[in-house]
N, C-alpha and C positions, 0 to 999 in steps of 0.2 A: 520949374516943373511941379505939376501938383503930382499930392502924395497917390500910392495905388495899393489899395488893401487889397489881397488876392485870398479869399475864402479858401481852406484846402480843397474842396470839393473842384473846386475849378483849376486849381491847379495841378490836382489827379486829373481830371479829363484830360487838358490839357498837355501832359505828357502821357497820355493812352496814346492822344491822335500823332503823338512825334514816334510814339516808340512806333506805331501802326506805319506811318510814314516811312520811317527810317528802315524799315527789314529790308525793304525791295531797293530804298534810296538812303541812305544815308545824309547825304552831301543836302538833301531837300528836307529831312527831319533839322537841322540843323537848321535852314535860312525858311524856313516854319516856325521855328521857334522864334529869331529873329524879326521876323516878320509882325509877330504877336507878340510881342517884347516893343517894339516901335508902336505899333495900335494902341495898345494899353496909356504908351504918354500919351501920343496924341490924345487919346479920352481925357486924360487926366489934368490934358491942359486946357481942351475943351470939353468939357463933359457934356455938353448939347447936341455933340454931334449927331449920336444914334437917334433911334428913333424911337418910341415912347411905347412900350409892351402894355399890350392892354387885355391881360386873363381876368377873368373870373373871380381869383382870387385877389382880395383884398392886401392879401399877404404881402402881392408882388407889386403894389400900388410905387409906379415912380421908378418901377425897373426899364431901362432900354437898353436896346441890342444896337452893337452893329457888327460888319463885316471885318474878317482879318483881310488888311492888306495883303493883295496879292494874292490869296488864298478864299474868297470872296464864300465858300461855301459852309466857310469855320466862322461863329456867330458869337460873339463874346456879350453875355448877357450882362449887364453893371447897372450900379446904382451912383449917381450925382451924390457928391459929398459937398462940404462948405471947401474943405483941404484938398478935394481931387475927386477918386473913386474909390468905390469896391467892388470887385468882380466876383460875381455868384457863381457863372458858369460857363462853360469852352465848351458850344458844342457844334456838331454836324448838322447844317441847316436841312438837311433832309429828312430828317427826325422825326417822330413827332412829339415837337416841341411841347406844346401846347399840353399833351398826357406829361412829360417830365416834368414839366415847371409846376404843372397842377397837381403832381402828386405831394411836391412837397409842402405843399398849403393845407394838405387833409391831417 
């Protein structure tokens, strides 16, 4: 399996949307997490999978996204390593992306 560098920033989101999940459900905060736990290798053993983020910023040059298994609406943004990945950020594809990702390029 290749390796998965998980930025804190992503890994804060990413337990915002479990603990948000979890209040009402529990049992689904947990096989969410899971969920996104399996995704991450698969990235990490394929890292071509997602599809290739294309902002504005230079900054994010080479970044792609894809879907959390099962959960299709949670977008795991990464970056292809030689060793695997690194994951910048977990978020709700309803977003707007495009303003988060670009603020952090200013």
């Amino acid at each position: 399996m290749g390796r998965i560098v998980e930025r804190p920033k992503a890994r804060q989101e990413l337990e915002n949307i479990a603990v948000s999940i979890g209040r009402d459900r529990p049992t689904a905060a947990k096989k969410f997490l899971a969920a996104a736990q399996k995704t991450y290798a698969s990235l990490a053993d394929m890292p071509e999978l997602g599809a290739v983020w294309e902002p504005e910023s230079p900054r994010f040059q080479g970044l792609r996204y894809f879907p959390i298994v099962r959960y299709p609406t949670y977008v795991i943004f990464y970056r292809p390593r030689a060793d695997g990945i690194e994951i910048f950020h977990v978020l709700h594809g309803f977003r707007d992306l495009e303003d988060i990702l670009g603020a952090e390029g200013k």
